[in-house]
C-alpha positions as CSV (number, residue, x, y, z in Angstrom):
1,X,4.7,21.0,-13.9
2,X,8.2,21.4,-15.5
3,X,10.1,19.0,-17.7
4,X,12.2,17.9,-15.6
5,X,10.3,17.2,-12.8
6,X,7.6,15.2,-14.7
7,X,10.4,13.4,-16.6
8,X,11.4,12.2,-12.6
9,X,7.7,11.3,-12.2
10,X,7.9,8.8,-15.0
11,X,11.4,7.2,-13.9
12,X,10.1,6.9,-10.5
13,X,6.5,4.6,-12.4
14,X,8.4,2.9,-14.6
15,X,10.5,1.5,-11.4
16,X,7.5,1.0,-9.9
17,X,5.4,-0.9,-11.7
18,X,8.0,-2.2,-14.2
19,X,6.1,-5.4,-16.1
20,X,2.6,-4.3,-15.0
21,X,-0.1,-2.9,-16.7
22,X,-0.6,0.9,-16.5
23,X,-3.9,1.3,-14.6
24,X,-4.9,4.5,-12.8
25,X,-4.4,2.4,-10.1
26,X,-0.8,2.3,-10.8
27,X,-0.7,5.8,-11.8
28,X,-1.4,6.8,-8.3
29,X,1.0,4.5,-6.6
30,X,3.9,6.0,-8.4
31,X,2.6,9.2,-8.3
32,X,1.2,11.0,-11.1
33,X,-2.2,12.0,-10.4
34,X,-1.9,15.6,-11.0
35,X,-6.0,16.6,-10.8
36,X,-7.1,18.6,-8.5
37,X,-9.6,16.5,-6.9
38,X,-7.3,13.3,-7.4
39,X,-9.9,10.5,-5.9
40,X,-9.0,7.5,-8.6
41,X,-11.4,4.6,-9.7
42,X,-10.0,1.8,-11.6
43,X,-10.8,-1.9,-12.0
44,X,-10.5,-5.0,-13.7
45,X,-12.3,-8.6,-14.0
46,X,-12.7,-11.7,-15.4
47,X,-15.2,-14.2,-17.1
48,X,-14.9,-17.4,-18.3
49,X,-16.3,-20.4,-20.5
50,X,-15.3,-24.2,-19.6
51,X,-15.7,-27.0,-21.0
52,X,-15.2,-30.3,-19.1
53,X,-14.3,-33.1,-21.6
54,X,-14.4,-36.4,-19.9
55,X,-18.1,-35.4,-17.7
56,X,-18.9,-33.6,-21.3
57,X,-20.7,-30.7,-19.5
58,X,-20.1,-27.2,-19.5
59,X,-20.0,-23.9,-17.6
60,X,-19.5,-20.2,-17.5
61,X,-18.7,-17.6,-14.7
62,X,-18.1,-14.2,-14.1
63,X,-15.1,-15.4,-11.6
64,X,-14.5,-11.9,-10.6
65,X,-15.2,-8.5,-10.5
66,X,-12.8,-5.5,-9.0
67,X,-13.4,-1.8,-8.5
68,X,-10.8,0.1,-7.4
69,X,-11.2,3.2,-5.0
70,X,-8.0,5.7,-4.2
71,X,-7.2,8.8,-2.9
72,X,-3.9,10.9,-2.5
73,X,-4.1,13.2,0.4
74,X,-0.9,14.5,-0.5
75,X,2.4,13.4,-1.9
76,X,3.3,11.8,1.0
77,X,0.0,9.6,1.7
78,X,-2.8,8.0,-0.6
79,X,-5.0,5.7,0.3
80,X,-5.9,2.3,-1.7
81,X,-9.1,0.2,-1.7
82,X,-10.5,-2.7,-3.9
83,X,-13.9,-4.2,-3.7
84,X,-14.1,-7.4,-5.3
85,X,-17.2,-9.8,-6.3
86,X,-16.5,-13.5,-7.1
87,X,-18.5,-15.2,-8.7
88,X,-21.1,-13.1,-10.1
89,X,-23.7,-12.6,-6.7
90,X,-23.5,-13.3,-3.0
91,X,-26.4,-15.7,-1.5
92,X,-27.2,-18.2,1.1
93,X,-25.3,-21.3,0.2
94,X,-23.7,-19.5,-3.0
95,X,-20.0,-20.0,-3.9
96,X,-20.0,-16.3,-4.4
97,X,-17.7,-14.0,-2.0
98,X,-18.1,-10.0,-1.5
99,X,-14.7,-8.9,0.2
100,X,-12.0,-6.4,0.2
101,X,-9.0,-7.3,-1.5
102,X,-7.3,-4.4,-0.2
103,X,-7.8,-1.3,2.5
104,X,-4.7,0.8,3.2
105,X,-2.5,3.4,3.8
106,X,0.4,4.3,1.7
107,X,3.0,6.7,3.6
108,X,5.6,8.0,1.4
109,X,9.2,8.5,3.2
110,X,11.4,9.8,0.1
111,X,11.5,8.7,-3.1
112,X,13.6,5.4,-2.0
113,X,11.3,4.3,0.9
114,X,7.5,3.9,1.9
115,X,5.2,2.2,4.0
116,X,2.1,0.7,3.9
117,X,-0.5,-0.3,6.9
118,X,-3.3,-1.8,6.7
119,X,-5.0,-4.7,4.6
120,X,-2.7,-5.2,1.7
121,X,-1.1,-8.1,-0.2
122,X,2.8,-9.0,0.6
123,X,5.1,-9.5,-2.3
124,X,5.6,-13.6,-2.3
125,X,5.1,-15.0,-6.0
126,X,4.2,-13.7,-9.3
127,X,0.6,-13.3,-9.4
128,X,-0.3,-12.0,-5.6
129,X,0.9,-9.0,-6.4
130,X,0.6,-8.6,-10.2
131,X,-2.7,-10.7,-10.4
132,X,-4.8,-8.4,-13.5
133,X,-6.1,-10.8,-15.5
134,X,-4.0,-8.7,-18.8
135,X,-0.9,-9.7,-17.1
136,X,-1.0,-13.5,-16.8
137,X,-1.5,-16.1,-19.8
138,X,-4.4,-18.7,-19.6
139,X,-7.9,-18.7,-17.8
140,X,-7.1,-19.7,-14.4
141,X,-4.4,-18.3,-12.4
142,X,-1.7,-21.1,-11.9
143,X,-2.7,-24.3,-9.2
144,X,0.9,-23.3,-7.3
145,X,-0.1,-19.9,-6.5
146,X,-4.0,-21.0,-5.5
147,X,-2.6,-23.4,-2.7
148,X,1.0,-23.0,-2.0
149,X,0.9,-19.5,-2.4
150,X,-3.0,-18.5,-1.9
151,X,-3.6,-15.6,-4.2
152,X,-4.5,-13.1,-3.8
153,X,-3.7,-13.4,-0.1
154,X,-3.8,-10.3,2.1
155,X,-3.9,-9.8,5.6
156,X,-3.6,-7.1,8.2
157,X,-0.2,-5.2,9.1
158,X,2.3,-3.0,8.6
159,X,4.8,-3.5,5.7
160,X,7.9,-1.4,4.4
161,X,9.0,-1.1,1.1
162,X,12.3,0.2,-0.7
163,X,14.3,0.2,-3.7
164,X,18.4,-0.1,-3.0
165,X,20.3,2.9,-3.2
166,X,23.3,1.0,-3.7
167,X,22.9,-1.9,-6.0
168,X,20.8,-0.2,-9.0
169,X,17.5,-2.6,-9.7
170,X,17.0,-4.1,-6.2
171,X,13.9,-3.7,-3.9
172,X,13.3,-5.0,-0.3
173,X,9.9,-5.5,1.6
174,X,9.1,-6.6,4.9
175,X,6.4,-6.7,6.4
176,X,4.8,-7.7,9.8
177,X,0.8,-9.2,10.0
178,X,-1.3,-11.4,11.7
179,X,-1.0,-15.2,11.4
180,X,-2.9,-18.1,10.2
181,X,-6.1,-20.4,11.7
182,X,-4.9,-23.8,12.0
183,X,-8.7,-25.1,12.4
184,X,-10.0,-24.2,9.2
185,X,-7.1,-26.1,6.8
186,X,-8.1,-28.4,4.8
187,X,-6.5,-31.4,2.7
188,X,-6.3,-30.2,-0.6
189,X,-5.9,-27.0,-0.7
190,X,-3.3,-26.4,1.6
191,X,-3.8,-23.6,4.3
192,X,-5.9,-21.0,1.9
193,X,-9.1,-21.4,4.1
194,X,-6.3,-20.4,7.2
195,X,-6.3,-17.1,5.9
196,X,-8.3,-14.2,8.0
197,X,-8.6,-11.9,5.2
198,X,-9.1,-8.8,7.1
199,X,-12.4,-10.1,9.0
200,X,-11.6,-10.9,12.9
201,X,-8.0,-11.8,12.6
202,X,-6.1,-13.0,15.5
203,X,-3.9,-10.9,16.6
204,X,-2.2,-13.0,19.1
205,X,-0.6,-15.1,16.6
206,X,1.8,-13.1,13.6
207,X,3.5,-13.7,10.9
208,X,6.6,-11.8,9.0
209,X,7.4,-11.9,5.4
210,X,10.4,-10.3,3.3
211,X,11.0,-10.1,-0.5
212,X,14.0,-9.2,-2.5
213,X,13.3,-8.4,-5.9
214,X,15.9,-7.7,-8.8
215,X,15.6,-5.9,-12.2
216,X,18.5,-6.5,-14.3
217,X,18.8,-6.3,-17.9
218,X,15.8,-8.4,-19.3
219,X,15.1,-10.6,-16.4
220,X,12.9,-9.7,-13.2
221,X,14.1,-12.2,-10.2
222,X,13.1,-12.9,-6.8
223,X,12.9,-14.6,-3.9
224,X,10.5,-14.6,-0.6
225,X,9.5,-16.1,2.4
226,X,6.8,-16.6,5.2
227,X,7.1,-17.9,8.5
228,X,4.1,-16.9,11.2
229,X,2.1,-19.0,13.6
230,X,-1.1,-21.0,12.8
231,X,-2.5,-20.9,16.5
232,X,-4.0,-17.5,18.3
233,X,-6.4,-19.5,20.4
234,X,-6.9,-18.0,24.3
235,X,-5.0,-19.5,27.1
236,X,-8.1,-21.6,28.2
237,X,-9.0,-22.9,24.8
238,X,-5.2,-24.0,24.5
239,X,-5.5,-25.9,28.0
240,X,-8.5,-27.2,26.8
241,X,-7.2,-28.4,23.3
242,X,-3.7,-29.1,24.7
243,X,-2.2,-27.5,21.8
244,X,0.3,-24.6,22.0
245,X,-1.1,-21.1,21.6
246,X,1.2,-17.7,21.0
247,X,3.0,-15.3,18.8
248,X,4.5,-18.1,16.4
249,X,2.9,-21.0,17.9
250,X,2.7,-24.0,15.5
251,X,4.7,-22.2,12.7
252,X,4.7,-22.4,9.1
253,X,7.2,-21.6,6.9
254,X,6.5,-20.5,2.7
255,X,9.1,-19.9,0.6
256,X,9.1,-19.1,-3.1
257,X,11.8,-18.0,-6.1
258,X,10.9,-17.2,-9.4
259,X,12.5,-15.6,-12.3
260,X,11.0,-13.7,-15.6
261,X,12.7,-13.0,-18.8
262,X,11.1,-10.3,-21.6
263,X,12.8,-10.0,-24.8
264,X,11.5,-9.1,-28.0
265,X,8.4,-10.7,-27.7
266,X,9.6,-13.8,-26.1
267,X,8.8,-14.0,-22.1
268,X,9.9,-17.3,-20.0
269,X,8.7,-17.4,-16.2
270,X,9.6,-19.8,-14.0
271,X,8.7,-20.4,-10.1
272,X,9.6,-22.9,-7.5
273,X,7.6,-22.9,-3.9
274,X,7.8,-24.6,-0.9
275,X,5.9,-24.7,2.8
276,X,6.6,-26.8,5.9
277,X,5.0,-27.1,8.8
278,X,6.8,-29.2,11.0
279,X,4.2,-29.6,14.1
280,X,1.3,-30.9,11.4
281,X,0.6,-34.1,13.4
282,X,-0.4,-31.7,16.6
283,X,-2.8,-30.1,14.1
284,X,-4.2,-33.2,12.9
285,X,-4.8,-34.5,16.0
286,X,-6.6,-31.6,17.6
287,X,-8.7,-30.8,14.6
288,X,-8.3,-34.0,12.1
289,X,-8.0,-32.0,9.1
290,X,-5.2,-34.3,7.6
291,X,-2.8,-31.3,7.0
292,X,0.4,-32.1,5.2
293,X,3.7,-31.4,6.9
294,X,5.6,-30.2,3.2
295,X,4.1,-29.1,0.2
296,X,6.6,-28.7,-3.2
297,X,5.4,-27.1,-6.2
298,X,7.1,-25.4,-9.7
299,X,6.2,-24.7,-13.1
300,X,7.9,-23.3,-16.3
301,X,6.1,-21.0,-19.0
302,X,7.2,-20.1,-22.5
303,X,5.2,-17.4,-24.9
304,X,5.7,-15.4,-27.9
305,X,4.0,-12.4,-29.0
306,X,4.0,-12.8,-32.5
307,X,2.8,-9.5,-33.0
308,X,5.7,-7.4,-31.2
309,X,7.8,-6.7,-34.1
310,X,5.4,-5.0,-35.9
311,X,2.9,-3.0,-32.9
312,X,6.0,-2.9,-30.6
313,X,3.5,-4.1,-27.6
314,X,0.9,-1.8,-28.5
315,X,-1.4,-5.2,-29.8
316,X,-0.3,-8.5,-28.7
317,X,-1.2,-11.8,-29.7
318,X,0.9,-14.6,-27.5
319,X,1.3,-17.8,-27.9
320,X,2.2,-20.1,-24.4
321,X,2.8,-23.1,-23.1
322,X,2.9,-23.5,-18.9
323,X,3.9,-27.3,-17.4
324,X,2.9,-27.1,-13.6
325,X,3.6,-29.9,-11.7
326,X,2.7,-29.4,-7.6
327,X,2.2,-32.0,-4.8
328,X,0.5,-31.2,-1.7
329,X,1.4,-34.2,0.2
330,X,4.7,-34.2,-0.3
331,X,5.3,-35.1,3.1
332,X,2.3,-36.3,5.3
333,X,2.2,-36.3,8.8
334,X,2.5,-39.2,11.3
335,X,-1.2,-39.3,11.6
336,X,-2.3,-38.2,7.9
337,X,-3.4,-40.1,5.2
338,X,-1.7,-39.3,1.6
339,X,-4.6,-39.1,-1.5
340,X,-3.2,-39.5,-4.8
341,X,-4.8,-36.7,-6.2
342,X,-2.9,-34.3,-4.3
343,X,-0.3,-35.0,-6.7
344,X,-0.7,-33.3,-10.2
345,X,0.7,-32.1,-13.6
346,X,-0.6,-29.6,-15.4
347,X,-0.1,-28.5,-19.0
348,X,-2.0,-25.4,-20.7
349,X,-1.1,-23.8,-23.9
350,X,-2.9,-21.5,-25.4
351,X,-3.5,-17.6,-26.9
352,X,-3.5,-14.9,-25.4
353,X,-5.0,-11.8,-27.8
354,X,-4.5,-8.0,-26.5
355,X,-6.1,-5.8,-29.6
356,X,-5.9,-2.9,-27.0
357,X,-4.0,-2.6,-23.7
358,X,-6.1,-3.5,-20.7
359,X,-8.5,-5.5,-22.6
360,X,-7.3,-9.5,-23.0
361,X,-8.6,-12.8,-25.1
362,X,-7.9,-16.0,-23.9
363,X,-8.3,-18.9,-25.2
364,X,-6.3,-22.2,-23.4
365,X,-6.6,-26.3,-23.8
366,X,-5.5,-27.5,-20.1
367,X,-4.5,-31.1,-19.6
368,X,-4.8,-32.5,-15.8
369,X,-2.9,-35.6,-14.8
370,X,-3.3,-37.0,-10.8
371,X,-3.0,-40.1,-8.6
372,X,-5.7,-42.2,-7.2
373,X,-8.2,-40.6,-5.0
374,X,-7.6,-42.4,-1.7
375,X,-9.9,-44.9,-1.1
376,X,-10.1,-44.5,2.9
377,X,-10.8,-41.1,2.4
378,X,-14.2,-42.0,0.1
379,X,-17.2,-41.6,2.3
380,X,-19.6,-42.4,-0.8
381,X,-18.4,-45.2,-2.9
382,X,-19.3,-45.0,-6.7
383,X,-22.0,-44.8,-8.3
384,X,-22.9,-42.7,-5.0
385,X,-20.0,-40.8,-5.5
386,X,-19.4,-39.3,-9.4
387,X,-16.7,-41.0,-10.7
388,X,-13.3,-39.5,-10.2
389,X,-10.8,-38.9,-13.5
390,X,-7.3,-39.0,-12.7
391,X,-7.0,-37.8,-16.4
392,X,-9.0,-34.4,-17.2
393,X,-9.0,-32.7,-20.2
394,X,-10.5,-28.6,-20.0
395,X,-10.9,-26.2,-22.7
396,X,-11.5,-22.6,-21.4
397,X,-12.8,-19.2,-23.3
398,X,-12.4,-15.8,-21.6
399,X,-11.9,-12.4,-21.3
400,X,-10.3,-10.2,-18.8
401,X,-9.6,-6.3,-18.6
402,X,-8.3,-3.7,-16.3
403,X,-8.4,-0.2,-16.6
């Protein structure tokens, strides 16, 4: 490989997967796998020690493990896989979860333009897309993009990708795949459960989502949205139910905008999101799973790497501070019921130590502030109940590392 041509391999990366991690997974996305049998395995996970001050108890997780499996065919298609573990094991009644993360085909058009089919993860937020735990400060990925945003949330399509000839530093995606289960929301946590995840989707009912994302100077900004429908029940099941069935039947819309800025060794993040679902008393009513109509969420981070000016990013040591503050009743239904501790502030600071990259040390205080828990919604009073803190207090231990 000449010079030049290798020199156009690593503009085309650094485009790519500007303000990520270098993994092999990366290195085949943009394109320089050169061996000759160039099958790819990468990874990354996460494990973590909490400590729960006001129930003075304790725990610690693996909370996931990834292994990454890729192929390139040829310059023009690779294929993608990861296999993830949560959790530490799979069992009967466990918490633990064996599923694909992703499962797809990459077709590359020119060096502007590709596609992607498949199960894959659309570009809405930060962290769905760039979710290694080396590229995020604090233990626990942010409560906006667990509920709001569900990361890592992936579902089955076809998406298209591009970078702007025209206006240097802008990319485009859109992307077209199946649509949400109304039935299995739940108050709380927003429409996560909703999600197929690549295992019997309906395809009756779809969904289309579209990013613009902008590189300029030091700042990384963007802004994305979802609309799709929450019902692809059969005609006689919608007779049945009396609820409306179809292509973007009982619709939801998710939109999201955040903004990053690097410089030497300082990084700010910020992210605002939104989702409405206008026809949430229909949903209530046929399934009474007190889903809200609006949900609002933002937070602001701050962090220094005190070490850049003297390993220039080769060792980092940051210092951060995150306020979150999300409510996921901000607007109830006619027929819901509001709980208190669907409103809640969050404040984590921390350190965040990479002696090496790919390998990260994390160690975060996290203050948790909420309303009342509803008392209409308590089936089991206290002292059948455990008592509920509308104050929480967390300090977490972990590691992460991709590779």
């Amino acid at each position: 490989m000449n010079k030049i041509t290798l020199l156009a391999l690593i503009t085309l990366a650094t485009t790519t997967i500007k303000a990520q991690v270098v993994t092999a997974e990366d290195s085949l996305n943009a394109g320089l796998v050169r061996k000759s049998a160039p099958t790819v395995l990468s990874g990354y996970g996460e494990a973590k020690y909490a400590y729960f001050n006001e129930d003075k108890t304790a725990t610690v997780n693996l909370t996931r493990a990834i292994l990454f499996l890729g192929h390139r065919f040829n310059d023009k298609i690779q294929f993608f896989s990861e296999w993830e573990l949560e959790n530490a094991k799979v069992a009967g009644g466990a918490s633990g979860e064996f599923s694909l993360e992703q499962f797809l085909l990459k077709f590359n058009i020119n060096k502007d333009i590709y596609l992607v089919t498949g199960l894959f993860v659309p570009r809405i937020g930060i962290i769905n897309e760039n979710h290694l735990p080396t590229t995020f400060n604090g233990n626990d990925r942010t409560l906006l993009e667990s509920t709001i945003i569900p990361a890592t949330w992936r579902e089955i399509g076809v998406g298209i990708y591009g970078n702007s000839t025209r206006i240097l530093g802008l990319n485009y995606s859109l992307a077209l795949v199946n649509g949400l289960d109304a039935s299995k929301f739940t108050n709380g946590s927003g429409f996560k459960d909703g999600r197929a995840e690549g295992s019997f989707a309906s395809a009756r009912n779809l969904a289309v989502t579209a990013a613009l994302l902008y590189y300029k100077s030091n700042f990384r900004i963007q802004a994305s949205t979802y609309f799709g429908g929450t019902s692809g029940i059969s005609n006689r099941l919608s007779d049945s139910l009396q609820i409306a069935t179809g292509t973007f039947a009982l619709p939801i819309n998710v939109s999201e905008i955040n903004v990053q800025y690097k410089k030497n060794g300082l990084a700010v993040k910020a992210m605002a999101a939104h989702s409405y679902l206008k026809e949430a008393d229909i949903i209530n009513t046929t399934y009474a799973n007190n889903t809200p109509r609006q949900m609002l969420g933002a937070y602001l981070e701050l962090g220094y790497d005190v070490l850049h000016f003297k390993y220039k990013g080769e060792k980092n040591l940051i210092v951060f501070a995150r306020y979150e503050n999300i409510n996921m009743d901000y607007e109830v239904a006619q027929n819901g019921i509001e709980n208190g501790i669907n409103t809640q502030t969050h404040l984590v600071a921390g350190l965040t130590f990479l002696p090496i990259k790919g390998v990260a040390i994390k160690l975060d205080y996290h203050m948790q502030k909420t309303g009342d828990l509803n008392p209409l919604l308590i089936a089991n009073p206290y002292p059948q109940m455990p008592q509920y803190f509308t104050n929480r207090n967390y300090i977490n231990l972990g590691f992460g590392y991709s590779f």
